[in-house]
C-alpha positions in Angstrom: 116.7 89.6 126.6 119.4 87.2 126.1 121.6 84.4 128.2 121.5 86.0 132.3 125.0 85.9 132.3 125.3 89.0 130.5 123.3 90.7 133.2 125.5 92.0 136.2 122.8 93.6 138.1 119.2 94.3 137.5 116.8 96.0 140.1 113.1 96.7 139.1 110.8 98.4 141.4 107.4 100.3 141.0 107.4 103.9 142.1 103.3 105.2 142.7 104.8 109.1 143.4 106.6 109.3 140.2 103.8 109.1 137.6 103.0 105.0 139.1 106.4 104.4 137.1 108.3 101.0 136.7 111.8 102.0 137.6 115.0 100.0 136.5 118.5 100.8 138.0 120.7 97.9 135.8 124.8 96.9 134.8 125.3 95.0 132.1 128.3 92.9 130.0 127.7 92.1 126.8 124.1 92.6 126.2 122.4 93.4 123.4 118.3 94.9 123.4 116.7 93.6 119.8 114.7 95.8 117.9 111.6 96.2 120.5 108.7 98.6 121.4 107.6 98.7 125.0 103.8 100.5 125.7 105.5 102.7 127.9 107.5 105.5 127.5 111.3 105.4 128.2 113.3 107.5 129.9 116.8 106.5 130.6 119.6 108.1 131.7 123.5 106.0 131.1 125.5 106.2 134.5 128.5 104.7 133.3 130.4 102.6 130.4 128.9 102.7 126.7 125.7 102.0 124.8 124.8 101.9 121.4 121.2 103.3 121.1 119.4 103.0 117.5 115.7 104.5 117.3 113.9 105.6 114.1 117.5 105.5 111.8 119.3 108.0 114.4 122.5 105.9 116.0 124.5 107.6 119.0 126.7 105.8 121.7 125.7 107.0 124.9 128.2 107.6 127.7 128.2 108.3 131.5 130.3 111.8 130.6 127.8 112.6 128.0 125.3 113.3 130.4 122.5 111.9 127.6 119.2 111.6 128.4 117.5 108.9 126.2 114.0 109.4 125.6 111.7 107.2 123.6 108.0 107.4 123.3 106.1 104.2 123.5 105.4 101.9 120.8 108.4 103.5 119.1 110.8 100.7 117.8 114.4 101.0 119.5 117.7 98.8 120.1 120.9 99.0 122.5 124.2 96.7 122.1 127.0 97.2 124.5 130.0 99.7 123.3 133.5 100.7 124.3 134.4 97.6 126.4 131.1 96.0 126.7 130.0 97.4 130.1 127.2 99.8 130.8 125.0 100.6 133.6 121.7 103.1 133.8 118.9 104.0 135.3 115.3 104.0 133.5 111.4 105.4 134.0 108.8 103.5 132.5 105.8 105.8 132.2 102.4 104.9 131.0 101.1 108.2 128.4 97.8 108.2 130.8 99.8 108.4 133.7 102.4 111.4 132.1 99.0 112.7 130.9 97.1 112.7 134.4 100.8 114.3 135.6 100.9 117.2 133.8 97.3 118.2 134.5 98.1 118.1 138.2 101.2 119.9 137.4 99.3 122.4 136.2 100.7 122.1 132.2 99.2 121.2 129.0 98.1 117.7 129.0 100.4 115.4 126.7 100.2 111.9 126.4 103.4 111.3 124.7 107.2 113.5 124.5 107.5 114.2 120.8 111.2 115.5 120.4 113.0 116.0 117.6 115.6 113.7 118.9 115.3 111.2 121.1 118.8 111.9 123.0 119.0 115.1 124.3 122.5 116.3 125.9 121.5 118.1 129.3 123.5 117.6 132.2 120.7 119.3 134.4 118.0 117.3 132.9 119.9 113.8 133.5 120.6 115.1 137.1 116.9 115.1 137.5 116.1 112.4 136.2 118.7 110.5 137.9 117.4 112.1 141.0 114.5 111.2 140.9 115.3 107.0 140.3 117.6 107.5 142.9 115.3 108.9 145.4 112.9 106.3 144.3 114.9 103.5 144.7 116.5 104.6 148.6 112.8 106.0 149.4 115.0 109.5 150.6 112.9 113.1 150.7 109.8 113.2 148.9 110.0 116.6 148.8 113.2 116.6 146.5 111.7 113.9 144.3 108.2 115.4 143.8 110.7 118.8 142.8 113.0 116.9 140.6 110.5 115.2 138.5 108.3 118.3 138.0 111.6 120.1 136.6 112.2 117.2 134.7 108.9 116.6 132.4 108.9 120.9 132.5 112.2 120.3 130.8 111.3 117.7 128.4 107.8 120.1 127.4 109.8 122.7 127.0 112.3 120.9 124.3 108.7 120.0 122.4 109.4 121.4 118.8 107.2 124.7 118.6 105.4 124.2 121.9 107.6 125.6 123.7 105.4 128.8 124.5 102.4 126.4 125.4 104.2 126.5 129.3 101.7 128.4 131.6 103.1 132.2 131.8 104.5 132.9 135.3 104.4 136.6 136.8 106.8 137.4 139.6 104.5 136.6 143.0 107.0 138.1 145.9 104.3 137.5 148.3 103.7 134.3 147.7 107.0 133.6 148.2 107.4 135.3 151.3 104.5 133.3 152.3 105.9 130.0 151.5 109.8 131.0 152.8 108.2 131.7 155.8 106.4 128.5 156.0 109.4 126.6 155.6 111.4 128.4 157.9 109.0 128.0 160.4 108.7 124.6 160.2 112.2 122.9 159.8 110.2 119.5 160.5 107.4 119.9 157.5 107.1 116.5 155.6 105.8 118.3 152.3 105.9 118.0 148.5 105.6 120.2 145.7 102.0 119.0 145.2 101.1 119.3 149.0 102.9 123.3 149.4 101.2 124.4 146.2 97.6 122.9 147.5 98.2 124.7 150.9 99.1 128.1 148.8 95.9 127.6 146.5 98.4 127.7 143.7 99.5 124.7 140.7 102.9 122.9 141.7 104.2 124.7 138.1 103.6 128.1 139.2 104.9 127.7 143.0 108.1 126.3 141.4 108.3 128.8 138.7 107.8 131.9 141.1 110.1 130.7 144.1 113.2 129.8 141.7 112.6 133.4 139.8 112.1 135.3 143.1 114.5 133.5 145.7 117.3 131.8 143.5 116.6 128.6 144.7 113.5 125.7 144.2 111.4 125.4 147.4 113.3 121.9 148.3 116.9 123.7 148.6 115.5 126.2 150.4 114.4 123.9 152.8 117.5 122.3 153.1 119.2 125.6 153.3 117.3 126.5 156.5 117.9 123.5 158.2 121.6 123.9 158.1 121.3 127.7 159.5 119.6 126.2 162.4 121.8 123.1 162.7 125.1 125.3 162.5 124.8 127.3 166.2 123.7 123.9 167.8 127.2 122.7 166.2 129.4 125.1 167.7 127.9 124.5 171.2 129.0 120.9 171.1 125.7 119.5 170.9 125.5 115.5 169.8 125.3 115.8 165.4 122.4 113.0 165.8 120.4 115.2 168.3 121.6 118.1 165.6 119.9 116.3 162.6 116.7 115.4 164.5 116.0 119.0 166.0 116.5 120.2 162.4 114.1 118.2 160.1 116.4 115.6 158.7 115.4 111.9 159.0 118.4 110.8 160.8 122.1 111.4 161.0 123.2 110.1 157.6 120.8 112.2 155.9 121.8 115.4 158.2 125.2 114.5 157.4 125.0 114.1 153.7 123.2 117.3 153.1 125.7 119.3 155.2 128.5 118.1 153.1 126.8 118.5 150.1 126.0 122.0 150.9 128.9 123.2 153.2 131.9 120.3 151.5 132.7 119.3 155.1 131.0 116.9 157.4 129.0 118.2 160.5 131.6 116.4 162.8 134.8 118.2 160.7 132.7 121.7 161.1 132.0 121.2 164.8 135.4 120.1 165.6 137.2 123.5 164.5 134.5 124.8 167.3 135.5 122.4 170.0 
């Protein structure tokens, strides 16, 4: 890297539940990445301004509103400069190919060591959400069980996009009981602290297939369901004037900022707005 002074902001942290990942969240002025190699895989995802990526003669300058995910294998030579008016920031997984490897067996998908696109920047607005989930739940420590979901749609995304290997993906019959089972589960259980690892082991099942069955059968991944129950129990307690941070707590959320964040995510107001056209 070059002077500091063309580093804003850097944060590096080490996530063990997302493949034992190094994770960066960074804003930068000015700086430009030589031709390097790392012996990890990249994944990075550009949250705002420009950057010029070159990797194996393909050139593209990645934007925020691009939603580009830039993916390079390890040990694959690549370069960045700043673009457009010399500001970027992003966020960035650092995988090991033995731990994506060890991943995707427990995910219950072929075993790969390494990505192998065509292209190493892939325009995917759902992908990049993902991925920036997962980083961002990393970095705040906020709902394993939406992290452990966003990652596993993430690397079944990127397998997918493999050139020909598409059809390797486990085949997935429709399992209605199953999902019964596991919506009823949930419901049942506003308070469970689970993952997608942890709700597949208790179902005998892989994480893949669980997530594969439940989206095709309910609409929704396990996670939002979740979510989506816990508001329907929250909601009555709302109208009868009860305290939003007794609300939260009775429902499953970790505290009030959480309760409230999901509600307005999910509803567009806040609890307190909602509970006021009640009072």
């Amino acid at each position: 890297m070059k002077a500091a002074s063309t580093i804003r902001s850097v944060k590096v942290w080490r996530a063990p539940d997302v493949m034992d990942a190094v994770m960066l969240k960074g804003q930068f002025v000015g700086h430009r990445y030589p031709p390097h190699a790392h012996d990890t895989h990249c994944l990075a995802v550009i949250t705002g301004g420009e950057l010029a990526v070159d990797v194996r003669g393909q050139r593209r300058v990645c934007k925020r509103g691009d939603v580009v995910v830039v993916v390079v294998d390890a040990d694959v030579v690549h370069s960045g400069a700043a673009a457009g008016d010399g500001t970027w920031k992003m966020r960035v997984e650092h995988v090991q190919p033995a731990e994506l490897a060890a991943y995707c067996e427990r995910l219950g998908i072929p075993r790969r060591e390494r990505f192998e696109l065509a292209s190493p920047f892939i325009v995917d607005a759902e992908l990049s959400r993902h991925l920036y989930g997962v980083n961002w739940c990393s970095e705040t420590d906020d709902d394993p069980f939406k992290r452990s979901e966003a990652l596993a749609c993430a690397i079944v995304g990127l397998h997918a996009r493999r050139p020909g290997r598409a059809g390797d993906l486990p085949v997935v019959r429709s399992e209605p009981a199953l999902v019964r089972a596991i919506r009823r589960r949930l419901r049942e259980d506003l308070h469970a602290k689970v993952t997608l690892s942890t709700l597949a082991a208790e179902f005998g099942v892989t994480p893949f297939v669980l997530l594969r069955a439940f989206v095709r059968e309910a609409g929704l991944s396990p996670h939002a369901f979740q979510q989506q129950e816990r508001l329907r129990a929250a909601m009555p307690m709302l109208r009868k004037g009860r305290p939003i941070a007794e609300v939260g707590a009775r429902t499953g959320f970790a505290d009030q900022s959480h309760f409230t964040r999901v509600f307005k995510q999910l509803t567009g107001v806040t609890p307190k707005v909602y509970q006021s056209a009640f009072s």
